[in-house]
N, C-alpha and C positions, 0 to 999 in steps of 0.2 A: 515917650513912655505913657502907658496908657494909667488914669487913676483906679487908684485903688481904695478900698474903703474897710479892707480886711488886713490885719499884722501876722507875720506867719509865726510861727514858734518852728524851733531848729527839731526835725522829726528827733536826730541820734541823744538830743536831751531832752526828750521827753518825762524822759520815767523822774530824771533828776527834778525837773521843774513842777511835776505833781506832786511828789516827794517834801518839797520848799513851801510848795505853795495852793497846788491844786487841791480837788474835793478827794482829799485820802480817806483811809481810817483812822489816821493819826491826827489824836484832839490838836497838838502843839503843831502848827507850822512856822517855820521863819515869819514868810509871809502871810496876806490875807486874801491873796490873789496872783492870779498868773501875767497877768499884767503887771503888780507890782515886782515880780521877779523877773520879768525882761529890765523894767526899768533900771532896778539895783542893779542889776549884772552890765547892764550899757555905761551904767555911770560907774561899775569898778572896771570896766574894759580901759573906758577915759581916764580913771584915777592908774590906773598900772600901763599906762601906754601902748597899749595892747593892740592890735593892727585888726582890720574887718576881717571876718569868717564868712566867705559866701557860704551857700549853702542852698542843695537843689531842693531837698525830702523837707515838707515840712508837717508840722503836725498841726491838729486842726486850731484853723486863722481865729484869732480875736477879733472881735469888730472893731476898728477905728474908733467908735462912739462910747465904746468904753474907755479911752484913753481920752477921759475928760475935765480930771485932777487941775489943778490950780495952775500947775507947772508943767505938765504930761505934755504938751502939743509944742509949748514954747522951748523944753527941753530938746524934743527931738529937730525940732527946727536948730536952733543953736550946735547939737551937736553935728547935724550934717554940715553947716556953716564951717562950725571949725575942720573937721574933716578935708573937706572941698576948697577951702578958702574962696569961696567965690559967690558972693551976694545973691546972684539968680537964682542959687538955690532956695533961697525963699517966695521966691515967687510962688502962690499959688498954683501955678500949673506944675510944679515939681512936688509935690506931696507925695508923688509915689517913690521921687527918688530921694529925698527922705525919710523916709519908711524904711526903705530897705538899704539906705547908711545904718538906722539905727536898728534895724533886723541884725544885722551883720555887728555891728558892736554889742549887742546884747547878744550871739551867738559864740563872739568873742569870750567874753564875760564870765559863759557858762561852762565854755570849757577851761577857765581858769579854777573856778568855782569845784569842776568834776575833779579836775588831779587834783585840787587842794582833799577833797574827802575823802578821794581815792587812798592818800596816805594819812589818813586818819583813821583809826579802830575805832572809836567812837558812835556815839548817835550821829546822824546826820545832821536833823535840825539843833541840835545843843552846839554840834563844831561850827554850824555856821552860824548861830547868833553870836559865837567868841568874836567869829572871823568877823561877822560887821560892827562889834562892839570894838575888835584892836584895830580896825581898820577906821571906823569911827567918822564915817562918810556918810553924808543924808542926799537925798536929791539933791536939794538947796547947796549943799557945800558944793558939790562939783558943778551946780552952775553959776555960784560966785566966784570959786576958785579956779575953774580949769577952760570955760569956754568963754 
């Protein structure tokens, strides 16, 4: 696999993911970036057992260099590990396949995310700050606790 230096976002949650996170017109988002809603949604894909979402459509890539957080790169490392169980996936020359474990769990994620709001009447961003408050999961926890 050839490397990549771009993260794709899932095209069919798009709307959901600018909604959460992206440059809206709405002052309040969940997030403060669109990156950090792949991330949550990767790490409630892991916390709810939730299985990869390939996915062909994507909407427009993040650069890799913004995924530059304390724990952003060791995270997605660790999650395709656990995923894979198989050591080589850390190798550096697997970064793309990496990438797209954790495309796919963070695709996962969102469409748990979309039916959780789906049956909700509510604002969007107020049901899901409840949802990560009773869920009550940070990066950090899900990679002390689950990988």
């Amino acid at each position: 696999m050839s490397f990549t230096d771009r993260v794709r976002r899932p095209k069919q949650f798009d709307t959901l993911m600018q909604r959460l996170g992206g440059q809206s017109d709405k002052a309040e988002k969940a997030f403060d970036s669109l990156k950090s809603v792949l991330m949550f949604s990767a790490s409630l894909a892991v916390a709810k057992g939730l299985e990869q979402k390939p996915f062909e459509q994507s909407a427009e890539k993040i650069s890799l260099s913004v995924f530059s957080g304390p724990f952003d790169r060791a995270f997605i490392a660790a999650l395709a590990l656990s995923r894979t169980k198989d050591v080589s996936i850390l190798h550096p020359e697997r970064v793309t396949d990496q990438i797209q474990i954790f495309e796919e769990m963070a695709a996962a994620g969102l469409e748990w995310i979309d039916k959780e709001i789906e049956s909700y009447a509510g604002e969007d961003e107020v049901y899901f700050r409840q949802l990560v408050a009773t869920i009550g999961y940070k990066e950090q926890d899900i990679i002390d606790n689950y990988l």
